[in-house]
C-alpha positions in Angstrom: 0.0 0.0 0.0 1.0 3.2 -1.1 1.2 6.4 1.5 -1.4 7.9 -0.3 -3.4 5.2 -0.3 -2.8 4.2 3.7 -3.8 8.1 4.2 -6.8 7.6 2.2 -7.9 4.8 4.0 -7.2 6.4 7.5 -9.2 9.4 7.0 -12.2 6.9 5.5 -11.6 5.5 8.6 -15.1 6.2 11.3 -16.5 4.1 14.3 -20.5 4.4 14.8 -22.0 3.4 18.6 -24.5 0.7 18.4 -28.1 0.9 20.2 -26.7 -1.6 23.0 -23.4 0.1 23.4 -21.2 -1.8 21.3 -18.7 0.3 19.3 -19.0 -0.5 15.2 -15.4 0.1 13.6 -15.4 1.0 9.8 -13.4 1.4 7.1 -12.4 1.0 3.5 -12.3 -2.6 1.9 -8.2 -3.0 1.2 -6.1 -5.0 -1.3 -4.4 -7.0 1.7 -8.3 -8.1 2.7 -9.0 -10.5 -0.6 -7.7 -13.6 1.0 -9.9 -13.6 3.9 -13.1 -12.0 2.1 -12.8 -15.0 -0.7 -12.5 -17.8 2.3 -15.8 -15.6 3.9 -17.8 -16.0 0.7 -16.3 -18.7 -0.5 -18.1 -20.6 2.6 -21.1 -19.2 1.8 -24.2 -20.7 -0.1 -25.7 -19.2 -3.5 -28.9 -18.0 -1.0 -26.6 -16.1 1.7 -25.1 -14.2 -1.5 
């Protein structure tokens, strides 16, 4: 990732507080992330798509 790019994604970067409290953490989808979100959907079935 470039500098631009991890400065991009930083300020993309927010949190949101749930109803019950819990903290939600956001941000941008990343290059480094494709391994893990093609195991995720990978394990998923044609419905939960």
């Amino acid at each position: 990732m470039t500098t631009a790019t991890a400065n991009a994604c930083f300020y993309l970067e927010t949190s949101r507080m749930l109803a019950d409290g819990r903290v939600l953490w956001l941000r941008p989808v990343l290059p480094e992330d494709e391994p893990a979100l093609q195991r995720a959907f990978g394990k998923l079935t044609p419905d939960e798509i």
